[in-house]
Each structure stands twice: as structure tokens, then as C-alpha cells.
C-alpha positions, -999 to +999 in steps of 0.1 A: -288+523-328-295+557-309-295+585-328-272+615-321-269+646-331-231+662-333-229+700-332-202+721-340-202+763-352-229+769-372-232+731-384-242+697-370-240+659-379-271+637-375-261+600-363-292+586-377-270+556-397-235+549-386-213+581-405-178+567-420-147+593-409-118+591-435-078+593-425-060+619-441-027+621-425-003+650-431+026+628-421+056+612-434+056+583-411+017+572-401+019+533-403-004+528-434+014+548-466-018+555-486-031+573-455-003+600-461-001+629-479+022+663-484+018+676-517-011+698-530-019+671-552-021+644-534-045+659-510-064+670-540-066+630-550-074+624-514-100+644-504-119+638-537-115+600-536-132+599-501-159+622-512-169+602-544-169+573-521-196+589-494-166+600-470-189+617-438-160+636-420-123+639-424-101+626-397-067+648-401-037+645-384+000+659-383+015+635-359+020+595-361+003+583-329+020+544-343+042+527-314+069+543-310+067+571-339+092+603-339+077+627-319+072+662-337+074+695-321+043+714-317+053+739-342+060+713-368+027+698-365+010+736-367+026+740-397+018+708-413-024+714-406-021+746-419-002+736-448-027+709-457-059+728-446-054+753-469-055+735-494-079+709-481-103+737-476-101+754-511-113+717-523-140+711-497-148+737-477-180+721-464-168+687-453-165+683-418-136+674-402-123+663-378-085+670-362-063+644-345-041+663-315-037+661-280-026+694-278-044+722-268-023+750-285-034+730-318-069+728-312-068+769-309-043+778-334-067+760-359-098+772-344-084+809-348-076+801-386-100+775-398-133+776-377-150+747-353-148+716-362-144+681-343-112+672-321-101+637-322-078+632-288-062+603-283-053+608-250-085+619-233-068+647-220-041+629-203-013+646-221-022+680-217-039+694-188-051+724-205-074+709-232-112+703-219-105+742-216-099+753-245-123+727-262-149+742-240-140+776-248-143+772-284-174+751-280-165+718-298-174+685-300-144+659-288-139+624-289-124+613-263-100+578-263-090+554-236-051+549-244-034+528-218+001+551-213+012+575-245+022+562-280+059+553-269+049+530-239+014+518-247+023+486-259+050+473-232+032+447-216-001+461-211-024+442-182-057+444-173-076+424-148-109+436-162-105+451-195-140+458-202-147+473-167-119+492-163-126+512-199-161+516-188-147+533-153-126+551-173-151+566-197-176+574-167-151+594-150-140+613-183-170+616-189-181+637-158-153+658-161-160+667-194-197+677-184-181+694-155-157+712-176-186+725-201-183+696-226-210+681-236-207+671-270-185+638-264-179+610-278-161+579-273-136+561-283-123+527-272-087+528-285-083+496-303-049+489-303-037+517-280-021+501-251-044+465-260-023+431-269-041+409-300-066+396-269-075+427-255-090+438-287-108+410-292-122+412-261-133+446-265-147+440-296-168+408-285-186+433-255-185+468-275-221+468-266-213+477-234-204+513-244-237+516-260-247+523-217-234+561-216-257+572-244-234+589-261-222+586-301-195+554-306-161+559-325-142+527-339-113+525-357-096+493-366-086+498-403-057+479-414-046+481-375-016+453-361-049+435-342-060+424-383-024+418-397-008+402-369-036+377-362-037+370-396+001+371-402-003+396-436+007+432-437-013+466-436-014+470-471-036+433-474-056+436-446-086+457-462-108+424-459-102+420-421-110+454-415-142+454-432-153+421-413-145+439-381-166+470-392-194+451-398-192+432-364-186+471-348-217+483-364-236+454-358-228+459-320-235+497-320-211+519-336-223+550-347-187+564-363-160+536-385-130+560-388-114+539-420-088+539-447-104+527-469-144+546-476-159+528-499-158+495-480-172+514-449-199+530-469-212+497-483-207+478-449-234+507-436-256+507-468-258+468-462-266+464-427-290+496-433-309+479-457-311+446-437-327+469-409-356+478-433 
């Protein structure tokens, strides 16, 4: 695995192993339950299960990116970060983290109150025309996702005639306009089960290899996603196993970032395949 280093303010993450990123979801609605929470003490429990368990980063978002999910306003989903970061941050004020949004006005708004950290956007851009911007302005790293469509259409019917190519293209021309736009700590992000039937995914997982090409750090997430449970005809809540086998293949096949439910399974699928590298 190439090693990467992600900087960000005055800090930076060092990709020597694969890091594991941790969901925290300041939502009512996000598809897995245990990924959610509103209450100062349940992001208290949270954020200090995943850090007894090795958590890396903190993935946190304010709005469901699920098929078809509510959509929130942008005010609702300012006030739910700011909520939860305040109180996140009096717990762990040095764990990085990283914030799910596709909206620029976010990425600001909790710059201005909070400081860098990473921004998680699942549409690349796409869905707001202003964001390599600002994330340029304010100097942080992004991860940038292929999503086929937005969360409401992404899963009507999606076709491909050359899955792995077309992400590839896809990534190559985000990627130079990101360098182009002053961005040039990226990273990238597949989008399992973003616009992808059961087959697609598969597919995508069989060749993730291919994305080791652009040099650049690799984001996964798979945990307890519809591509486990519907193959396997179970539910979110019982498909902890499936998502660590897929993790291991992931890491196996290059992937320097597992963002995961569930951190102690990540952790050990890492300490494993780290030892067998020895």
C-alpha cells in the first residue's frame, strides 16, 4: 500500500496502515439506527466507544444520504453539526474528523466555528457549484465520491456499459479540476451503493485495484450497506459479518481508509492483515 500523508490546519494523518473512519450520524433517519445520535449522551457513548476501539477519524453527518431520505434544509443540518460538535468536541477535541455535506455553506459555517478538518462529499461537487471554492479557500482535504445521479434518483435503474472505466474517467476529470481549483489533498471514493445495483458493486469491488492508478489515498465504505443484506437476504442490523469480509477483501486490494459502523471489527481486520505483511 502507498503511503499518504493527509494534511489539514495545523495537523496531518499518516496513511502508513489502512486508518478506520467511524459514522456518527446526527440524524433521525440514516439507514443503520446505532449510527444515530441526538442527545448529549449518546454522543458521549459514541465518541468514546470508537475511541476505545482504535477509531482513526470521525465521519459526521447531519443529513441521510439513504435512497430516497427526507431532505433537510441547510439550516437544519447547520444546526444539527453545531449541536453535536459542541459537545463532540468538549469529549475529543483532538480526534479528527471528518464532515459528510455537499454543501458549501456547511463546509464554512463549520470551518468558521470548529477549525479545518476533512470534508466527506458525496457528490463530488455535483450538487453545488461553489464547493472546490470554498474547500480551497479554507485549505482542506476532500474526499471526493462518484455518485451516479443524487440520493433520490441514484438507484432507478442505474446502467453502465463500462463500470470500472467510466468511474476511472470520472475520477481523472475530478481530479484535475480539483488540482486546477487549488485542491490537492484528495481522496477518493468509489460510492458503493450510490447509484450501483448488487452487480455493480461487486464489480467494483473485484477491480478496486484499479483506483490504486491515481496515487492518491482510497476511501471504502460498505458497512452494513443493501449490497451485504440484500445478497445475503438478512437486515442491516445482522450484516456485521459481511461487512467485515468485504473490508478485508477492500484492504487486501488497496484501501487506505474503511469508513465503518462498527470499529473494532475494522481495527482487527487491519491489525490482521498488518501482521501478515511482516
Amino acid at each position: 500500500m502507498s503511503e499518504h500523508i493527509i494534511k489539514y490546519g495545523n495537523s496531518q494523518l499518516l496513511l502508513k496502515k489502512p486508518l478506520v473512519m467511524g459514522i456518527m450520524n446526527f440524524t433521525p433517519d440514516s439507514f443503520y439506527a446505532q449510527s444515530r445520535v441526538e442527545t448529549e449522551k449518546q454522543i458521549h457513548e459514541r465518541v468514546e466507544q470508537m475511541i476505545s476501539e482504535g477509531v482513526d477519524i470521525i465521519d459526521i453527518g447531519a443529513f441521510s444520504s439513504r435512497p430516497n431520505a427526507d431532505d433537510v434544509s441547510s439550516d437544519e443540518e447547520i444546526r444539527r453539526l453545531i449541536h453535536g460538535l459542541k459537545i463532540f468536541k468538549k469529549i475529543a477535541p483532538k480526534i479528527p474528523i471528518s464532515v459528510d455535506t455537499f454543501r458549501s455553506q456547511i463546509v464554512e459555517t463549520i470551518f468558521d466555528k470548529f477549525g479545518a478538518f476533512i470534508v466527506n462529499d458525496i457528490s463530488a461537487g455535483e450538487l453545488d457549484d461553489k464547493m472546490f471554492g470554498i474547500v480551497a479557500k479554507l485549505k482542506l482535504p476532500y474526499i471526493a465520491m462518484h455518485m451516479k445521479g443524487n440520493p433520490h434518483t441514484m438507484q432507478n435503474n442505474p446502467i453502465y456499459n463500462d463500470l470500472i472505466k467510466k468511474i476511472s474517467e470520472y475520477f481523472t476529470q475530478k481530479v484535475e479540476q480539483l488540482h486546477q481549483s487549488g485542491i490537492n489533498e484528495i481522496i477518493i471514493d468509489p460510492g458503493f451503493g450510490f447509484g450501483k445495483t448488487i452487480e455493480h458493486n461487486y464489480n467494483l469491488l473485484a477491480n478496486l485495484q484499479e483506483f490504486q492508478k491515481f496515487e492518491l489515498p482510497l476511501l471504502v465504505g460498505f458497512s452494513r450497506k443493501s449490497m451485504l443484506y440484500n445478497l445475503l437476504n438478512t437486515v442491516p442490523e445482522k450484516s456485521l459479518n459481511a461487512t467485515t469480509i468485504v473490508n478485508t477483501v477492500a484492504v487486501l486490494k488497496g484501501a487506505n481508509i474503511l469508513r465503518v459502523h462498527d470499529v473494532q471489527a475494522a481495527v482487527e481486520v487491519v491489525e490482521i492483515i498488518e501482521k501478515l505483511k511482516e
